[in-house]
Every structure is written in structure tokens, then in C-alpha cells.
N, C-alpha and C positions, 0 to 999 in steps of 0.2 A: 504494500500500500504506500504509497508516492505521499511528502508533507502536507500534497493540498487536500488530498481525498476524505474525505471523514464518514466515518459508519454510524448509521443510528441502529439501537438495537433495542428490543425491550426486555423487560423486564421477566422471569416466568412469570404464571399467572401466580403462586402462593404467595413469591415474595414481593409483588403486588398489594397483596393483601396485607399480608404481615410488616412493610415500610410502612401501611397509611397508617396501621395500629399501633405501629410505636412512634410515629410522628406527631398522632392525633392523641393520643391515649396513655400509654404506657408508662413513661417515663416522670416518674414524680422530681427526683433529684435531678435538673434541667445539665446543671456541672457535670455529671458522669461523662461527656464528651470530650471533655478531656483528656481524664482520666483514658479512656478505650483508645485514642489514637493514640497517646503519648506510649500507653504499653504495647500497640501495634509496632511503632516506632523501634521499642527496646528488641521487638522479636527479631525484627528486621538486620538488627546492627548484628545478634546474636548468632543467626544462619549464616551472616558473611564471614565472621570471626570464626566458624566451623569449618566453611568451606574453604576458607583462606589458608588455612592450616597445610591444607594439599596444594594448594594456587596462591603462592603469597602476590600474584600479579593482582590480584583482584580487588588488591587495596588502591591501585593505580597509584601509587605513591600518596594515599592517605591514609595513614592505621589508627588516625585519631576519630574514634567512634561517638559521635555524641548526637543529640535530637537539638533541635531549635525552633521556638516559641515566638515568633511576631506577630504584633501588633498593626493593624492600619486603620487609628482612628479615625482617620477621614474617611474612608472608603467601608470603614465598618465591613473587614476581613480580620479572618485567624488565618495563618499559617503554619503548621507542626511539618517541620522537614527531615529528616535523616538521613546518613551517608550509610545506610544498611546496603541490603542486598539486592532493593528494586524489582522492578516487575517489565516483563516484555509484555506486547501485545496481547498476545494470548494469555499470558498468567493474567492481566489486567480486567480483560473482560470475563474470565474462568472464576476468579477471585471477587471481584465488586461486583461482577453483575446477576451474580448467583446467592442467594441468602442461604445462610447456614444452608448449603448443600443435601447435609444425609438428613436434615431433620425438620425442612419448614412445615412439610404437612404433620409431621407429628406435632410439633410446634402449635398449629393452629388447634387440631384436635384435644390440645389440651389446655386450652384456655378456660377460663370459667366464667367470662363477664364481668367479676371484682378486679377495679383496675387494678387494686392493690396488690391482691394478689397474682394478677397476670404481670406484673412489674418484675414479680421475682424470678418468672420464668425465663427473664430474656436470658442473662446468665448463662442458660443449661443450654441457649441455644447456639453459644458463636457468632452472634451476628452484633459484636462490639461496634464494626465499623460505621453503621448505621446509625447511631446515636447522634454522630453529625448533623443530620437532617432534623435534628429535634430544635436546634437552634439558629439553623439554617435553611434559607429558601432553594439554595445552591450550592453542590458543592464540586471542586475541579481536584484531579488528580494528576500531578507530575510526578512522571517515574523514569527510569534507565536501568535494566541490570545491569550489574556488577559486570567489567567485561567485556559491553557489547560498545561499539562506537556511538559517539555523540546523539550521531543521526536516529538512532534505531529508541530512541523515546519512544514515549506516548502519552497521551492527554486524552485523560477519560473526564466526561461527565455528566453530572445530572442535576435534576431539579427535585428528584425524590419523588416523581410520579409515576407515569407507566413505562419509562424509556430511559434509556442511556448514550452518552455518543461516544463512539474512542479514536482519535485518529494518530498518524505519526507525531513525533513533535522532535524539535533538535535539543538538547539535553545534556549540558557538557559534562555537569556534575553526576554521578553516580547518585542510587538512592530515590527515596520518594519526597515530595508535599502535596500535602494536602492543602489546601486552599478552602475556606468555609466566608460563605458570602452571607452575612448575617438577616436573619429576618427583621421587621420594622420593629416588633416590639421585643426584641431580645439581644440591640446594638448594646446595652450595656454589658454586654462581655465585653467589646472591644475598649476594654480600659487596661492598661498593661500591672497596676498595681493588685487587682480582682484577681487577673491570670495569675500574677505571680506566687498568691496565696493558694489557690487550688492546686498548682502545680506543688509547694512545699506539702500541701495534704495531702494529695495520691501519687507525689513520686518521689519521695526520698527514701525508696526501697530498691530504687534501679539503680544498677551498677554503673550506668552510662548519665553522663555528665546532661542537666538541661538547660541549653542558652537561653536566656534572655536577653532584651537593650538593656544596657547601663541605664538606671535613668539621669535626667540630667537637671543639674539646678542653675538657679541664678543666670548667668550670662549664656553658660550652653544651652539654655534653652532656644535661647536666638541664632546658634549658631547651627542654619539650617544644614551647612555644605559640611558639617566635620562630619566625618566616616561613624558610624554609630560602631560603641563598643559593646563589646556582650562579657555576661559575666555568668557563672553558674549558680543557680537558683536553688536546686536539691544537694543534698546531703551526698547525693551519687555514689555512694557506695552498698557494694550489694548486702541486704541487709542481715543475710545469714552467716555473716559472717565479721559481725559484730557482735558484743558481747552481750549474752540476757540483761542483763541488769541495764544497758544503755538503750533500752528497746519496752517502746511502750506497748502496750495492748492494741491500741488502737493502728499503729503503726504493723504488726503485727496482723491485722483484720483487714489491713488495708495491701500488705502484700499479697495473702491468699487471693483478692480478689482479682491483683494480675496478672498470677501465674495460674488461677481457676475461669475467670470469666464470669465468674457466679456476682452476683449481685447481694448476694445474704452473706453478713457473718460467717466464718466457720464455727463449728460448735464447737471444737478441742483444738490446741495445735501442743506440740514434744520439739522444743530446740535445744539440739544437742552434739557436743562436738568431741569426737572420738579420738584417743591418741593411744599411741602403745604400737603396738604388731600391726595395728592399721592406722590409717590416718582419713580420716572424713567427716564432716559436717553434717546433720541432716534437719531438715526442720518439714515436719511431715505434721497436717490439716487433716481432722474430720468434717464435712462438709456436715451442712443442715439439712440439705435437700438432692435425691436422687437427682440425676443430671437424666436427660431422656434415653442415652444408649445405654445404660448400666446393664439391662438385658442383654447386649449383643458384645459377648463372651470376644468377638472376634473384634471387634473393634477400638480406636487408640483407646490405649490408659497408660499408668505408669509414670514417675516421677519426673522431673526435671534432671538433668544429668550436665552435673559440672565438673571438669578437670582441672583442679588446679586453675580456679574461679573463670575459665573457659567453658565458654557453652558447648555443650555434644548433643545433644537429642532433646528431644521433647517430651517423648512418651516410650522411658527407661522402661521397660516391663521388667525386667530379667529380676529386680530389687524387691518388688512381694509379692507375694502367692496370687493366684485369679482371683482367689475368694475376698482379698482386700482390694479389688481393682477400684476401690471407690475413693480410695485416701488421696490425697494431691499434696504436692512436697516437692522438697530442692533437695538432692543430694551432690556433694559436693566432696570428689575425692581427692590426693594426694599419691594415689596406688594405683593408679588407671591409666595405664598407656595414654596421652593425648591423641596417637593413629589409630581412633577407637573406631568398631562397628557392631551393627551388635550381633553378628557373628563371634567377634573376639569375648564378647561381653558374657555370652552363655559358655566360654571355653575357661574364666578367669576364675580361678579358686577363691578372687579376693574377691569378685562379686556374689559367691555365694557365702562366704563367712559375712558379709554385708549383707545381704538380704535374708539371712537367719537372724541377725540381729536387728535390723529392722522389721522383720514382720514380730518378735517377742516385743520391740518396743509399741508397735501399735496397737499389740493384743494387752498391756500394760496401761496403755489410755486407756484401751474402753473398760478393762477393770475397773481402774480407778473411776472415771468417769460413771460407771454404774455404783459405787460405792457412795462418793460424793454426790453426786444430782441425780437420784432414781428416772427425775422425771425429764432431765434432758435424755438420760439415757434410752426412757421411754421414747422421747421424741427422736434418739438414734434409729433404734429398733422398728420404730414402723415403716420407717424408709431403707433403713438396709440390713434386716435381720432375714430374709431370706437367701440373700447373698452371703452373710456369715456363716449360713446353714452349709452350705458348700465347703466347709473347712476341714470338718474330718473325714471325708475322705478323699481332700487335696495334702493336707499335712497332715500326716500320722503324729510328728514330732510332738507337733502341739493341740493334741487332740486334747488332750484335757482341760489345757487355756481355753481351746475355744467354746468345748464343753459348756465352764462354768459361765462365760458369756450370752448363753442362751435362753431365749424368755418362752415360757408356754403359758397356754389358757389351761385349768384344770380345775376339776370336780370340788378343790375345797373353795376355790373363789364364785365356779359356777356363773364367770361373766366372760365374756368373749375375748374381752383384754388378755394380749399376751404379755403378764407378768410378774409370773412365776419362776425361779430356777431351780435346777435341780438339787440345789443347793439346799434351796426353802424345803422344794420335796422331801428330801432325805432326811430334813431333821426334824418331818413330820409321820415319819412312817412308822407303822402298828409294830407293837412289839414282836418279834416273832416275823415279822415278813423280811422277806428274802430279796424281794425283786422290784425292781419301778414300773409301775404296770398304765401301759397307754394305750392308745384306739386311735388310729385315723380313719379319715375318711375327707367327700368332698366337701361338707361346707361343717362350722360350728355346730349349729341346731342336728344337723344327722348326727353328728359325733356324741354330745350331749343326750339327746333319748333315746340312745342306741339300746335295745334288750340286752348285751352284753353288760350292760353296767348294773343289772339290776342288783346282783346278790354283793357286786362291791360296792354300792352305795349304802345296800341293807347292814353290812360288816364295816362301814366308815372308814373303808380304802381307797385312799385316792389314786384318780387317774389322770397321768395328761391325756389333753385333748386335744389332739392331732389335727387339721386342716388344711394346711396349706401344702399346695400341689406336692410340693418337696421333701414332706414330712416323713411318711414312710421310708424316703431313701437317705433322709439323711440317721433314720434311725439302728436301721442293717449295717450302716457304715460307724455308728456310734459305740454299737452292740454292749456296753455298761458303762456305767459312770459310780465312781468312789466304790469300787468292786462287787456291783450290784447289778447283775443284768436288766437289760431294757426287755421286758415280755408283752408283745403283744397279744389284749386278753381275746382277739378273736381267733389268733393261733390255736392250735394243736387242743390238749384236754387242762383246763383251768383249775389248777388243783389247789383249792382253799381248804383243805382239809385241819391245818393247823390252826385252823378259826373258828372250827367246829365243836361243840360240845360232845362228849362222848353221847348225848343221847340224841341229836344231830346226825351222829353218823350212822346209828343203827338204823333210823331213820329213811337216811339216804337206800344203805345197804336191801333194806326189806323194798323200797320205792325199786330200784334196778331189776333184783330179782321179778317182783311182780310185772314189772314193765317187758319181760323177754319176749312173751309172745306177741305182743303189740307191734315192738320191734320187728319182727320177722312181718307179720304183715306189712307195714309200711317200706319195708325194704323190697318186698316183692312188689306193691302199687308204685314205689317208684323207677323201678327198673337203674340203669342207667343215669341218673340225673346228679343221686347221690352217688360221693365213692365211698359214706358211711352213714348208718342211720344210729345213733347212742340216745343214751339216756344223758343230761345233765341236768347239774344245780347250780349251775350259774343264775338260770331263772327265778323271778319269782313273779311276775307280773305276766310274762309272756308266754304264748302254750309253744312256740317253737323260735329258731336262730340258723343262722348258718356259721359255719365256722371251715379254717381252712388248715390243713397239714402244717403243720410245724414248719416244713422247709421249703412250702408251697412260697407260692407269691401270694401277697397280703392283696385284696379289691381293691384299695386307690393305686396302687402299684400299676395292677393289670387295666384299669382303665384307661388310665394316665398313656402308657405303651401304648395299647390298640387303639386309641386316639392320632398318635402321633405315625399310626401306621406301621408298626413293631410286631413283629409276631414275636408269640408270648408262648409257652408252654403249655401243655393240655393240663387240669384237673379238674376234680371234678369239687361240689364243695361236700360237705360234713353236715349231712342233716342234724342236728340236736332238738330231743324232745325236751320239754318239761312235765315227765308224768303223773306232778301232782294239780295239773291245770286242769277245769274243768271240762272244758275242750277235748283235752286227751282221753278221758276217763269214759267220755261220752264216744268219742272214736272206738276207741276199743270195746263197748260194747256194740256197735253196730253190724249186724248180720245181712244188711244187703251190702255184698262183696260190691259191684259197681257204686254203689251210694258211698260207700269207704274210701274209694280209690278217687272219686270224686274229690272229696273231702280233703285229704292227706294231697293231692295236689294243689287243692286250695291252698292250705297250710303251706307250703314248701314254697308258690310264688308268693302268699303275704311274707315269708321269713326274706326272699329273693328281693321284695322290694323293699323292707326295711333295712336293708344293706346295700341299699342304691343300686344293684343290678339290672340289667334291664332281663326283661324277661322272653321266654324263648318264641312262645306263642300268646301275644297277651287277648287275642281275640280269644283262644281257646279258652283263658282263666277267665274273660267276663262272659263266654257263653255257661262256663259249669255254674258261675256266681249266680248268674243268676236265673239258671233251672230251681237252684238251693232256693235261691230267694221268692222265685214263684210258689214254689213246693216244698217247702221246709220239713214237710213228714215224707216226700218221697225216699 
């Protein structure tokens, strides 16, 4: 494309949508625009100083990396420039003219109408550069990679409507500006005293120096023609590598936000500098709020990675387990090749004695953090406690850590809230019991009136109560905690026996005996369906259950799978009667063989659908219902 040619282009359709929303709506704190380019700025400088490392040409003879801040009160413009790594043609329209790429329309779908709360979604979604247009009716972009000659600029821009334009531009300096044309009632930003303050609140945690004009008094002020000096405004030094005590909180809340993009607080942060056999820094953030990809397993996460206060990557995976992909942090090593990749990274011994010790120190926050504030923890837990569930059986090492950081809903709280540990369990359990006894299934309410609960509620034995999709398998993979196996009570044969009174048992004993011939009939009406028909006393409410082999697959397990397309193992389930139900009692005296067989299948789909099963023939079970129901003496 020749310098004169210029392309108009639009916008997609979402991020259409989603610019008017943050232009019109969103954006309570009007300043954040700054704050978003200036740390665009810092990433900028950052990739050049990485790539440079291999191409030191790329500096073109400048290695001094800093952002710069003007002012144009007359013309009511900002300009944020840097000598980063710039953008060609292509990155430039790939880049600005695409909104948060992997996630507008998730973006959009999860708004809720509360400005307030849509404010804090922008954050989760990447789309910093856009904040421009909140205080602007215009904005123009000059860029140049690193590299490429003069000529091979570009100048994008827009109005923050439906369109964009980009065309050649000649470009001697390396790097980008940004250019923001002020709207009529928001020219008082263009006062350089206002900038200089926002600039000391959101950047005195970036390593890279930010110009400002000198300002100028008395006689220079008149002196139109003298060369304007600049001087540096932030602190510029990177902040993790200052010491705790010279480092506020706030400062603190306010770097998370530029190396996160989030808009909220983090809930915890751990700064900490390591010396001995290794040498590294780390200063690693629990977020307040899922970010929208946290689901997509495959997607970036993973800390900041610095060598020897050199930028290397963005998104270090190698440093904590999948199951922490949520934490955000700078690490900062001494021990690290600066000719890094992260090929070299997963071959480095020193990066796994580092990320053993980083993933104890994060599992060490949320300890502490559940000990200290239940109820922040709480508000941990409900954004990323299904992802911590992932832990033991990604780290064996620290199964027990993560163990104890586990929250359940259970039979003695009897409220949906997951916030119980097995902690609490244990040192609530009946004298004489062995085991931690739980039940999943698909939602709270099924788990809760499940018929397997009846005789351990009647005996005041508590059970967790399992829900969430993940449950089941994170409990296979848990298999005890504090040397008490996990049993689930719709497993195998539930033996409460030690909670039984000797006359209890006689009880039972005479109940099985008398139940055998019952037994063989309903083994023979159900053919096939069962692979066992038993007597149990788990019940006390309900005339039947199903129940599954010990080393079968658990219901939520196997739905879960044949959902997602998985073929699953054949079994079949475990009828269980309760032969002192009236129901039962009346069964077994019944002498029209068909009327029985009837009946006993009734029973086995009611047991089929109180276990969320679906059933085989359901037409078949409401044509027998309701013959019954026509003809109750038939």
C-alpha cells in the first residue's frame, strides 16, 4: 500500500457493540485511560528488550526504553509515545481493530445491565486499549516496528464508531503514539499538572522511566522557542523489586492491575525474595474475580517471567500447576539463562525447584487466607474452588494442602453453601466411625433427599454433599483424608453395623432371613436390569434404592462421560429393598404373578428416577402406572 492510499475498514459486529458500551456506559473511573495505555506502553518496551537480546540491531542505536506523556492544551490532545517494539500494518489492524479477540461475545453474554457491575468485567476482557474513547471523540495511532525502515509506518484511526482507517505513514522513530483528540466536555484532562498526578498513581510500579515537560515558571513561560525539557514523573523502578516495607498497599493493588488487566482489587498478594541455592523474587496475586477463559485449560496463563529484571515471556506456565492457572505474579530470576525458551524452561531443574516452591507458597495464602477472613475466602471459593478441585490429582505432593483447602455443603449445615472442610468434618465425627461418608450427584436438592441418606441422618452421621460436575472425580483421586477413607454411601453394601444396638441387629438378621423368598421373586421379574436384588437398612423412609458395585462407576460419573460422548463400561445397578416398608410387605404377598412383576418394575424405575437416571422405557413405566392407577385391585 503506497503513502497516499488509505483503507477504511470496520469494525466486527460485537466489538461494535461492546466500544458503544464502554464508551457510553461502563467506565465509572473516567482516569483508567491512562493508566491502560501507559501499561500498553510498558509491554511494548518489554517484547523489544526480549527480542533484542537475539537482534541487538533492533535498538537502532537507542537502548534507552522509556514512555512519554504530552500535553497540547491548545489543541486539547494527549499523547502517550514509546520506543517499544511497534506495530506493522497488519499487527495494527489485527490488534486495534479486533476487540478482545477470543472473548467479545463471551464478553457480551455476560453482562448483566448493572453498570457497576459490568465495569468490572472489562478487566477479564483485554480490551485496555479502548478506554481511550471514553475520553475521547478521536483517536490516531502512530506506529513503526522495530527494524522495518522509516517508510513502512502506519496510521490507524478512528472515531470509536462503526469503522476504522489505516494507511502507510513515514515514521523515522521506532515504536508507537497514541494520539487522543479530547471530547468537548472532558478537555480538562489536557492540563499537564492533573496528568502528572494520575501518572504518579498508576505508574510508579513500571520499570521504564515516564516523561513528562518540565514545567516552566516565571520568564520561561514566555519563552515560547526554548526546546521543552522532560523530566521523569514515576518512581520507574520495577516495583518487585523493592523492598516490603517501602511499598504500600495501594501501590501494591495498583500493580496487579497492570500486569492483570482486571479492574478489581486483588484479594491476597505473597512478596517474596528468595536467596541461598537459588536466587528469585516472586510476588504472586489472588484475583477477586474468574477472568472469562479460566475454563479453557489450553489457553495463556502463567506468571510474568523476568531474568535478571529482563523481560522473557508473559505467560510462564512451567512455574504452577494447571490447577493454580488463576494466580497472576512477576517472577523474577537470577538462575535462568537470559537465551530463554520455554522449551529450555521445562528442561531446567531450577525451574522446577521454583515452581515446587511457588505452588507451597500459594497453597500457604489461601490457608492463611481461609484462617484469617472465612468470608473472603468464601468469596475465593465460589469463583475458583472448582478449579482447586483439580489439585489432587494434578499434585500428588501436595494433596493434603490442597485437601485441607476444600469447602463442601453437608448434612450438618443442611444449606447449599459450600463451607465446610474436612477439617470441620472430622472433628465432628461419631464415635466409633471409620470413614467420611459422601453422595454426589447432579444438583444440591437430589443430593440432599437422596433415600441413601435416610438411616445416616436417622444415626446423626454426617455426609458431604457432592454437586458439582467434578465432584465424584475429584473424590477417586482424593481416596482419604487425615487417614480416613472417602466412602461413597451409594457404593457397594453400607455397613452401619457399629451403630447398631444388639437388638437392632437381631432385628435386621430375622428382617433378611424372612425377606429371601421375596428376593428370588423380584430377581426373577427383573431379569436383566438388576446385577443384584438385596435386602438393606440403609432405609427407613423409602420401600427401594439403587446402589452400585464398589468399583463400578459412581451415576454422576457415568452421566457426566456419556454426555460428553465417552463410552463408559457396562453395569448393571444393585436393586436394594427395604423389607420392612409397607410397600414391600404388600408385594410379597401378592399372588397374581403379572400384577407382581408389574409392580416390582414400578418400584425399580421410581428407585431409577430418584437417582436421576433416565429411564429405559418411560412410556412402558406410565402405561403399567397407570393400569395400577385405573385398577388398583387388578
Amino acid at each position: 500500500m503506497g503513502a497516499a492510499e488509505k483503507q477504511t475498514l470496520g469494525f466486527q459486529t460485537e466489538a461494535k457493540q461492546l466500544l458503544h458500551l464502554m464508551i457510553h456506559s461502563l467506565y465509572s473511573n473516567k482516569e483508567i485511560f491512562l493508566r491502560e495505555l501507559i501499561s500498553n506502553a510498558a509491554d511494548a518496551a518489554d517484547k523489544l528488550r526480549f527480542l533484542a537480546l537475539g537482534d541487538g540491531s533492533l535498538y537502532e542505536g537507542d537502548a534507552e526504553l522509556k514512555i512519554t506523556v504530552e500535553v497540547d492544551s491548545e489543541n486539547k490532545t494527549i499523547t502517550i509515545t514509546d520506543n517499544g517494539i511497534g506495530m506493522t500494518q497488519e499487527e495494527a489492524i489485527e490488534n486495534l481493530g479486533t476487540i478482545a479477540k477470543s472473548g467479545t461475545a463471551q464478553f457480551l453474554k455476560s453482562l448483566t445491565g448493572d453498570q457497576k457491575k459490568d465495569s468490572q468485567l472489562i478487566g477479564q476482557f483485554g480490551v485496555g486499549f479502548y478506554s481511550a474513547f471514553i475520553v475521547s471523540d478521536r483517536v490516531e495511532v502512530f506506529s513503526r516496528k522495530a527494524g522495518l525502515p522509516p517508510e513502512q509506518g502506519v496510521h490507524w484511526e478512528s472515531a470509536g464508531e462503526a469503522e476504522f482507517s489505516v494507511e502507510a505513514a513515514n515514521r523515522p522513530q521506532r515504536g508507537t503514539s497514541v494520539v487522543l483528540h479530547l471530547k468537548a466536555d472532558e478537555q480538562d484532562f489536557a492540563d499537564a499538572y492533573r496528568l502528572r498526578g494520575i501518572v504518579k498513581k498508576y505508574a510508579d510500579h513500571i520499570s521504564l522511566p515516564v516523561l513528562m515537560e518540565k514545567p516552566r515558571f516565571g520568564e520561561e513561560e514566555n519563552a515560547q522557542d526554548a526546546a521543552p525539557e522532560y523530566e521523569t514523573v514515576n518512581a520507574a523502578k520495577a516495583l518487585w523489586t523493592r523492598p516490603r516495607n517501602d511499598i504500600s498497599d495501594a501501590e501494591y493493588q495498583e500493580f496487579y492491575k497492570h500486569i492483570s488487566h482486571d479492574f478489581s482489587d486483588p484479594l491476597e498478594w505473597s512478596h517474596n525474595k528468595v536467596e541461598g541455592k537459588l536466587e528469585y523474587t516472586s510476588l504472586l496475586y489472588l484475583p477477586k474475580r474468574a477472568p472469562f477463559d479460566l475454563w479453557n485449560r489450553d489457553g495463556a496463563r502463567g506468571l510474568k517471567l523476568y531474568v535478571q529484571r529482563i523481560f522473557i515471556m508473559d505467560d510462564a506456565e512451567q512455574f504452577l500447576p494447571l490447577y493454580l492457572r488463576f494466580v497472576k505474579g512477576v517472577v523474577d530470576s537470577n538462575d535462568i539463562s537470559l537465551n530463554v525458551s520455554r522449551e529450555i524452561l521445562q528442561q531446567d531443574p531450577a525451574v522446577e525447584s521454583m515452581k515446587s516452591a511457588l505452588t507451597k507458597r500459594v497453597l500457604d495464602m489461601l490457608e492463611k487466607l481461609k484462617k484469617k477472613s472465612p468470608e473472603q475466602y468464601q468469596e475465593f471459593w465460589q469463583q475458583f474452588g472448582n478449579v482447586l478441585k483439580e489439585g489432587p490429582s494434578e499434585d500428588f505432593t501436595n494433596k493434603e494442602k490442597v485437601a485441607k483447602l476444600l469447602l463442601f455443603a453437608t448434612t450438618h449445615t443442611n444449606t447449599a453453601q459450600q463451607d465446610q472442610t474436612l477439617e470441620d468434618y472430622v472433628g465432628r465425627m461419631k464415635e466409633g466411625q471409620k470413614a467420611i461418608y459422601y453422595i454426589a450427584g447432579d444438583s444440591y436438592n437430589a443430593v440432599r433427599n437422596s433415600p441413601h441418606l435416610e438411616v445416616l441422618r436417622q444415626k446423626g452421621i454426617e455426609v458431604l454433599l457432592l454437586s458439582d460436575r467434578i465432584d465424584e472425580w475429584l473424590m477417586s483421586h482424593l481416596g482419604e483424608f487425615d487417614g480416613k477413607p472417602l466412602q461413597d454411601v451409594t457404593k457397594g453394601e453400607l455397613d452401619l453395623s457399629a451403630f447398631d444396638s444388639a437388638e437392632e441387629q437381631e432385628k435386621h438378621q430375622a428382617e433378611d432371613a424372612q425377606a429371601k423368598p421375596l428376593l428370588d421373586r423380584l430377581k426373577a421379574a427383573l431379569g436383566e436390569r438388576a446385577s443384584e436384588v438385596r435386602v438393606t437398612h440403609r432405609l427407613t423412609d423409602s420401600p427401594a434404592c439403587l446402589a452400585v458395585g464398589e468399583y463400578d462407576m459412581g451415576a454422576q460419573m457415568r452421566r457426566i462421560m456419556e454426555a460428553a460422548g465417552q463410552k463408559v463400561p457396562d453395569s448393571k445397578p444393585i436393586f436394594e429393598i427395604n423389607a420392612a416398608h409397607p410397600l414391600l410387605r404388600k408385594l410379597d404377598q401378592e399372588a397374581d404373578e403379572q400384577r407382581f412383576e408389574d409392580l416390582a418394575l414400578i418400584l425399580f424405575d421410581q428407585a431409577c428416577l430418584a437417582e436421576g437416571r433416565q429411564l429405559d422405557d418411560p412410556a412402558q413405566y406410565i402405561s403399567k402406572l397407570n393400569r395400577l392407577l385405573l385398577d388398583p385391585n387388578r
